[in-house]
C-alpha positions in Angstrom: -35.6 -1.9 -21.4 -34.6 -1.2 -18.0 -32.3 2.0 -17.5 -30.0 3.5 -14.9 -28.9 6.2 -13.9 -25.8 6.8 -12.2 -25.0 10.1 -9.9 -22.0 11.7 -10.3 -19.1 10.5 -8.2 -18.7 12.5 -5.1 -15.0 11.7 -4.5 -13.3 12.5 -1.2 -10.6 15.2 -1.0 -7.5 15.7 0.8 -7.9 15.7 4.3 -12.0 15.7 3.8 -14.1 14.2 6.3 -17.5 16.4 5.8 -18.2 13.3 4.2 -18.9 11.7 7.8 -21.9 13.9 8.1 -23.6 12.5 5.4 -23.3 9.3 6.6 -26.1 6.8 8.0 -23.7 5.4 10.3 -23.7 9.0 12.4 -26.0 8.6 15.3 -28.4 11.4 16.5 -31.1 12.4 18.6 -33.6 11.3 16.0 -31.5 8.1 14.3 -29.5 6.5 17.2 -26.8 4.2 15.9 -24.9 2.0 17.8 -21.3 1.8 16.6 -20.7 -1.9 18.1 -22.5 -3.2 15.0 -20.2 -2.0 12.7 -17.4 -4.0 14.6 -19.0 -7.5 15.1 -16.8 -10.4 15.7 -16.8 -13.0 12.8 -19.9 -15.0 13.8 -22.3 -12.1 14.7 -24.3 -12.7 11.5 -26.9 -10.6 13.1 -24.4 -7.5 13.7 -23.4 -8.0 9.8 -26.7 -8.0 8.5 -28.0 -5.0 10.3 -24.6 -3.1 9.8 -24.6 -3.7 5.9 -27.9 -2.8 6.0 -27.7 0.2 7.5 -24.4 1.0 4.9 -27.0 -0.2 2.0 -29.2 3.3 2.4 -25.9 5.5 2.6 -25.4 8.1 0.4 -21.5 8.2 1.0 -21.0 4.6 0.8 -18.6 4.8 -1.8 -16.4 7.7 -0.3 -16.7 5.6 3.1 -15.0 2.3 1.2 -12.5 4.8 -0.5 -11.1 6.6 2.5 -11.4 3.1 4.4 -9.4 1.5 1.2 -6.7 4.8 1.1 -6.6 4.9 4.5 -5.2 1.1 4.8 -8.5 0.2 7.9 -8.7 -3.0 7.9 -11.3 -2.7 10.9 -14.8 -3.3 10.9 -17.6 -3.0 8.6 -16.9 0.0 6.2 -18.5 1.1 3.1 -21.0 -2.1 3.5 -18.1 -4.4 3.1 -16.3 -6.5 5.9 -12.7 -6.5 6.5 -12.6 -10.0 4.6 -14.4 -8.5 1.8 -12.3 -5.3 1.6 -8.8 -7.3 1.3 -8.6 -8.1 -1.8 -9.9 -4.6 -2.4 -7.0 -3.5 -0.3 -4.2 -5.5 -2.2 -5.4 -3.8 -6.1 -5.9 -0.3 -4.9 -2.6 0.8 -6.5 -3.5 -0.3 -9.7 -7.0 1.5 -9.1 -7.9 3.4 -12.6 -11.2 5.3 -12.2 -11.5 8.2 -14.8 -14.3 9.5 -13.0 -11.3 10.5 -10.3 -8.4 11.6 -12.7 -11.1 13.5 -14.4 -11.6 15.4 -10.5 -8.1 16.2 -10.4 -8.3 17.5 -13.9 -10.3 20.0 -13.3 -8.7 21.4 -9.7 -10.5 18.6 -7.2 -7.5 17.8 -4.8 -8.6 14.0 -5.3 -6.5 10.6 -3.3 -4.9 9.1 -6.3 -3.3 5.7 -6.8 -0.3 5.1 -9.2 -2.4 4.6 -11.9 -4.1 7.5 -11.7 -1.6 9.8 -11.4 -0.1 8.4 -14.7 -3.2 9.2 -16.4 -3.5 12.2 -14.8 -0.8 13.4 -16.5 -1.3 11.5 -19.9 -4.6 13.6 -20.0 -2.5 17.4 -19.1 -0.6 16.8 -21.4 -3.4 15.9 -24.0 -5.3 18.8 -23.0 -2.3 21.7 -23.2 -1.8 22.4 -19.4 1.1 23.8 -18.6 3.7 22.4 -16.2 2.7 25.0 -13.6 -0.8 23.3 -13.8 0.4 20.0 -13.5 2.4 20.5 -10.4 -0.1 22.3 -8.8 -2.1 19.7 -9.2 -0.4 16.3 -8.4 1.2 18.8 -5.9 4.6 18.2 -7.2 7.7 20.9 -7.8 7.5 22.3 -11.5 11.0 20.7 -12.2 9.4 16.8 -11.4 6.1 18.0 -13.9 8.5 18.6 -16.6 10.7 15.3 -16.4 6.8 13.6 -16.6 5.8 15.4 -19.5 9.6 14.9 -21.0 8.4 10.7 -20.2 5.2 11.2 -21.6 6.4 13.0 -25.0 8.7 10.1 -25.3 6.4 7.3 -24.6 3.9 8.6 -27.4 6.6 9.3 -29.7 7.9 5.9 -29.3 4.4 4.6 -29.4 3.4 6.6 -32.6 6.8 5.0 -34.1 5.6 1.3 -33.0 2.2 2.1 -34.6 4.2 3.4 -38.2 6.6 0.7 -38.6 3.7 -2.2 -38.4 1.4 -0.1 -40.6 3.8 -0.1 -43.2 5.6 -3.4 -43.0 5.4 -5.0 -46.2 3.9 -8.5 -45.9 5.3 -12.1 -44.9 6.3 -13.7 -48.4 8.8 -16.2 -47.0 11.6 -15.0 -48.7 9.3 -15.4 -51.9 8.9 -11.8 -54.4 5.5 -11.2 -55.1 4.5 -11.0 -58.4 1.5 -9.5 -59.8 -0.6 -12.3 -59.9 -0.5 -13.1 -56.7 -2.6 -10.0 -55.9 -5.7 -11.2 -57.8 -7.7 -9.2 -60.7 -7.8 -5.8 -58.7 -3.9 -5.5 -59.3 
């Protein structure tokens, strides 16, 4: 049985880029890095190879995808993946849902979130009690704009509660037909 672990995600905040120190990409005295490789032209195969490789021992890999993904680059070779490889990427990052990152911003991380997120992000506050001061504070929204989503968000799960009732206590198809009590077998 093969197991594995995985580390916490580090996620990126606003305006972060200690990030960058991290990174494998940074060339020093010790590990120089040419940056060229990590902007080869299509048919540098060579370039690719060395640049992903490079991007395959990075410990901020992930963050260096995300800011390149929330940050619309479309340049260059960027959390191992090419700009060809990162555009379909590109076009579903709005409907990005990691939990990993709405849990973050639960618990004060000033996380980049996509649409989805920030839905959840507020499904979750609300599950958990937090006040509308909390929630603004942390989608970095006016109090006034927390309450209308909580308002939304009371409705929607009344609403869906209400769906959930009515087919849970439908009576059964009978075509018109009345049910008698044979028609329920010997437990009836």
């Amino acid at each position: 049985m093969t197991t594995t672990t995985i580390s916490p995600a580090r996620h990126r905040s606003l305006g972060d880029h200690t990030w960058q120190d991290q990174a494998v990409c940074q060339s020093t005295e010790y590990n120089p890095v040419d940056p060229e490789i990590f902007f080869p032209e299509p048919d540098e195969t060579t370039k690719i190879t060395a640049a992903k490789s490079l991007c395959g021992q990075c410990p901020v890999r992930r963050t260096c995808l995300d800011a390149a993904l929330e940050g619309g680059d479309t340049h260059g070779i960027r959390g191992g993946m090419t700009e060809e490889e990162r555009e379909p990427l590109h076009e579903k990052l709005a409907s990005r849902l990691d939990y990993s990152r709405v849990n973050a911003t639960i618990a004060g991380r000033d996380v980049h979130l996509t649409k989805a997120e920030r839905r959840a992000v507020v499904r979750a506050a609300y599950r958990h009690g937090l006040t509308e001061q909390r929630l603004a504070w942390l989608l970095k929204i006016s109090e006034e704009h927390a309450q209308k989503l909580y308002r939304e968000t009371r409705r929607a799960l009344r609403n869906r509660d209400l769906e959930q009732t009515t087919k849970a206590t439908s009576p059964p198809e009978t075509d018109g037909e009345r049910l008698g009590r044979d028609d329920f077998g010997t437990a009836a």
